[in-house]
C-alpha positions in Angstrom: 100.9 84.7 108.2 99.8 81.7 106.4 101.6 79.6 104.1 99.9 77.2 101.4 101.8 75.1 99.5 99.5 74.2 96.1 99.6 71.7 93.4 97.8 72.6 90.6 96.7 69.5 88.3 94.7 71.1 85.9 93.5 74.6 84.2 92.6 76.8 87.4 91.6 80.3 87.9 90.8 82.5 90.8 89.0 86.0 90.4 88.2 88.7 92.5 85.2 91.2 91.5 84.8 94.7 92.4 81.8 93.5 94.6 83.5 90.6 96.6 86.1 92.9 97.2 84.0 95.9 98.7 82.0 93.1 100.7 84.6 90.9 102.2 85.9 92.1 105.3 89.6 90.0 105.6 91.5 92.3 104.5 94.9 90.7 103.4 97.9 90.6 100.7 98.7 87.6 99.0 102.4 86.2 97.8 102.5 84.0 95.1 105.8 82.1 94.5 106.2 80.2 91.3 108.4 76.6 91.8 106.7 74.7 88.9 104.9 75.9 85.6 103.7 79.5 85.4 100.8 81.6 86.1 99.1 84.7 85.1 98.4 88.2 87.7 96.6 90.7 86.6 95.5 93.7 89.2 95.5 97.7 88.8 95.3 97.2 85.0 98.9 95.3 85.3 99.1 91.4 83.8 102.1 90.1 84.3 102.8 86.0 83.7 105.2 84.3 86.5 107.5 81.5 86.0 109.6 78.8 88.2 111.6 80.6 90.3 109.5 83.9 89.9 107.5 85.8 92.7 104.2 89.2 93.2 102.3 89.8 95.3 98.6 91.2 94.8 96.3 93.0 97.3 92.8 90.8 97.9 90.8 94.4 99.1 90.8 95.2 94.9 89.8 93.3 92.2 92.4 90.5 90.6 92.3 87.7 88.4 94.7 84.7 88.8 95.3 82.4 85.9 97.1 78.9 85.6 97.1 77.4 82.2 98.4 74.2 83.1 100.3 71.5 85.7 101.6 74.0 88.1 102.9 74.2 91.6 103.7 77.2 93.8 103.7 78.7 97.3 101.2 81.4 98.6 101.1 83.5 101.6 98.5 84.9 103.2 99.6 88.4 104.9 97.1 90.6 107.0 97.4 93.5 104.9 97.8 95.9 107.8 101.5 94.0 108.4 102.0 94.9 105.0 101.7 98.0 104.2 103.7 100.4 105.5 103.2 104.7 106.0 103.9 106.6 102.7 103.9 103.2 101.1 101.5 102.8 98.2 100.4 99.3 97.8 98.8 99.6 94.2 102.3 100.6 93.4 104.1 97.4 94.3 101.3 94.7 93.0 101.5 92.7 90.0 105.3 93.4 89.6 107.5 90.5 88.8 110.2 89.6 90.8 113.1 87.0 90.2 113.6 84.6 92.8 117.3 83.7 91.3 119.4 86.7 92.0 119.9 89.6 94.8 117.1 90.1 97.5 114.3 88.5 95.6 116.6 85.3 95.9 117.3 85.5 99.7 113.9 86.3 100.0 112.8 82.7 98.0 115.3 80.6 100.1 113.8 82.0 103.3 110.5 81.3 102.0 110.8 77.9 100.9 113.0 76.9 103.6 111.3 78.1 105.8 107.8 76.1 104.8 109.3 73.0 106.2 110.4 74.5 109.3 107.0 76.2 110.9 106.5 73.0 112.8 109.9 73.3 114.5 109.1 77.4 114.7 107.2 78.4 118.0 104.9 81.5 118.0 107.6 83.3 120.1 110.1 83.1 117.2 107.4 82.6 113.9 106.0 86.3 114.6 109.8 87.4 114.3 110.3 85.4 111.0 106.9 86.1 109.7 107.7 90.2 110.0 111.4 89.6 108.4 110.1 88.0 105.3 107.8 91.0 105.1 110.0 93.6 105.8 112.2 92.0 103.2 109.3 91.6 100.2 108.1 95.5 100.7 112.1 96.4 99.9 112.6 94.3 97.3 109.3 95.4 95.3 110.0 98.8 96.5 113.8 98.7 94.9 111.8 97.2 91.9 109.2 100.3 91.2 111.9 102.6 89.0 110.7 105.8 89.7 110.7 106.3 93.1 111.7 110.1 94.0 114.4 110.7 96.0 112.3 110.6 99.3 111.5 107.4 98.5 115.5 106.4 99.7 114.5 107.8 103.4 111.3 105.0 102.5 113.7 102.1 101.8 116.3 103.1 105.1 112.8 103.3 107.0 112.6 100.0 106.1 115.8 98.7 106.9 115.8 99.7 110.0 112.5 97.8 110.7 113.8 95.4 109.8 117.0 95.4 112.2 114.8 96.2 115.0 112.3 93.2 114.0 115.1 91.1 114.8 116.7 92.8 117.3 114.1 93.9 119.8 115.3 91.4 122.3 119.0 93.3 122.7 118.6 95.5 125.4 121.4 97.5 123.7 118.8 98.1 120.6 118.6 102.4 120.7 118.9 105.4 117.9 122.4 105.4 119.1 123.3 101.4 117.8 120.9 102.0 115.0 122.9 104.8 113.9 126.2 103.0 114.4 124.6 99.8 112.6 123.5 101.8 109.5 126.2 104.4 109.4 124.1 107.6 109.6 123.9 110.3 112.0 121.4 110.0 114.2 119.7 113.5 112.7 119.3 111.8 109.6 117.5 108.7 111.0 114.7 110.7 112.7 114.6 112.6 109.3 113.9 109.3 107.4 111.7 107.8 110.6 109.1 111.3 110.2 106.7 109.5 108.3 105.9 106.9 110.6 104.3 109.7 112.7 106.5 108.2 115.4 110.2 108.5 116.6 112.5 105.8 116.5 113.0 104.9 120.6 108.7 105.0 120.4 108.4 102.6 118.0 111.0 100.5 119.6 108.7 100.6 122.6 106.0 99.7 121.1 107.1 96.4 119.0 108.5 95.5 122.5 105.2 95.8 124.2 103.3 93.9 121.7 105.9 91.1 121.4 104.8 91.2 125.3 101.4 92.0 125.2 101.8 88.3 122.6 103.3 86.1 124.9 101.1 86.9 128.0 97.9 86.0 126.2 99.5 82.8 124.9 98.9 79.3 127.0 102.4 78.1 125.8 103.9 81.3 128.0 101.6 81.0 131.0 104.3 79.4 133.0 107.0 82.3 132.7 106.7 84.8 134.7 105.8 88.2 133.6 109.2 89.6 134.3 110.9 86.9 132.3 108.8 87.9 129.1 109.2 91.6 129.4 113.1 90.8 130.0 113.4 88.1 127.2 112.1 91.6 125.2 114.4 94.2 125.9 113.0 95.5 128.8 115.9 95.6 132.0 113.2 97.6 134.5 109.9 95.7 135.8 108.6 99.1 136.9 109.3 101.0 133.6 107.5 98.0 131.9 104.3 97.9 133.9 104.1 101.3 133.2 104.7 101.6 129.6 102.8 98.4 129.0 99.4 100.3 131.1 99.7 103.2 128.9 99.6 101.4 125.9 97.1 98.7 126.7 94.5 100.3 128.9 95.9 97.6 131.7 98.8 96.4 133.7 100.2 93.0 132.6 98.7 91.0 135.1 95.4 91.9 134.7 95.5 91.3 130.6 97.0 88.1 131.4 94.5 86.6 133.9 91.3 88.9 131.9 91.8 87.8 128.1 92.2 84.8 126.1 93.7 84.6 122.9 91.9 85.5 119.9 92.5 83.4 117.1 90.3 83.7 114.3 90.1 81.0 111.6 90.5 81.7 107.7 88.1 80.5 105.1 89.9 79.3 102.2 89.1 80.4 98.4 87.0 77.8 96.4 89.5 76.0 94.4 88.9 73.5 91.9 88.6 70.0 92.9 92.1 68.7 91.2 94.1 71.3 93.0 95.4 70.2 96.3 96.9 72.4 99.4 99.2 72.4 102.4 98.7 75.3 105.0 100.2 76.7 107.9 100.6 79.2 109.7 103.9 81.1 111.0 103.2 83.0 114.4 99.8 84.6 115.0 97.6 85.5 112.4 95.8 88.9 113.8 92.7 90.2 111.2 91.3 93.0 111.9 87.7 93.5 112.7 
């Protein structure tokens, strides 16, 4: 996830046509928070105009058109939009909706935000991919409480969501199972695999599998290459070497050593839109920042 911080001294806009969008291969949403004069969104046939303290978010694979009519300053994030969006989630649904950043989640949501801007250099990639999927989790319930007329499936959507969210953040508790997730949310454990069905997964799988590529993270990344492989895969939930080395070859194709000592990281760089020669920008970025081919 990256984070840009811009100051807008004059008249600016940003548009995205039809063809750019079919021929650009990043595929990404983008977050724009409001903290000084306003702004215009307009995506889907939506237009909706932002203000301080105000927040959207708009999808950069479709066509959109961003306006500023004046002085303004705001933040925006960059999110791979795979992170995003989530099964049975429609994304066309949730852009170009306006969302206060003074009251309920929309305001927890803006305090983590801005708060956390100043932090990222004090946030190491261990912890920032933790944070960055929190702040995610978070904007796709609060946009998804904001969309009226969801059905009443759409309730198993949102629980799906909070209990991403728990295990986002929780994934290094060895205690973290259907059982404590059930105890945690105050459902049966019935009920959660009925809401989890539309991941295509069950709850303990997708457990496993945040676990592994929290691991999978950490053993490609220089700043880890002094812990030992058991210490990751403990520092993650696992409490069995063996079980881990197994899991982790029948996800990945390999066994943790040999992905360690084989691969380097892949970090890929981001080309930044044109912007207009009076507005300025601070970016950076909060864990890894994986794009897809």
């Amino acid at each position: 996830m990256v984070f840009s911080r811009l100051r807008c001294r004059s008249p600016h806009r940003a548009i995205r046509t039809a063809y750019w969008a079919r021929h650009d291969d990043r595929h990404f949403v983008k977050a724009v928070l409001m903290t000084r004069g306003g702004c215009t969104v307009e995506q889907h046939g939506r237009a909706i105009s932002l203000r301080s303290g105000e927040w959207s978010i708009y999808d950069t694979t479709q066509p959109y058109r961003m306006t500023v009519p004046c002085p303004a300053e705001m933040f925006l994030l960059l999110i791979p939009r795979g992170r995003f969006v989530a099964r049975n989630v429609e994304l066309r649904n949730l852009v170009a909706r306006k969302m206060s950043g003074r009251t309920g989640l929309g305001k927890l949501i803006w305090n983590l935000i801005s708060n956390t801007f100043d932090q990222i250099p004090d946030i190491g990639d261990h912890s920032g991919h933790d944070v960055a999927d929190i702040m995610i989790q978070m904007m796709r319930l609060a946009l998804l409480d904001l969309s009226g007329d969801r059905a009443a499936g759409d309730s198993k959507a949102a629980l799906r969501e909070r209990i991403k969210l728990y295990v986002a953040s929780h994934l290094a508790d060895p205690e973290l199972s259907l059982t404590k997730l059930a105890s945690v949310t105050g459902c049966t454990k019935r009920y959660l695999h009925m809401a989890f069905h539309g991941e295509g997964v069950s709850i303990s799988d997708f457990i496993l599998k945040q676990r592994l590529e929290r691991c999978r993270m950490d053993l490609l990344d220089p700043a880890c290459a002094q812990r030992s492989i058991t210490d990751i895969a403990y520092s993650w939930g696992f409490n069995s070497s063996n079980h881990f080395s197994r899991c982790f070859k029948q996800s990945f194709g390999a066994s943790p050593r040999d992905l360690r000592t084989g691969l380097s990281p892949l970090r890929k760089a981001i080309t930044p839109e044109l912007v207009n020669s009076e507005t300025r920008a601070v970016s950076r970025t909060l864990g890894r920042l994986d794009v897809p081919e």
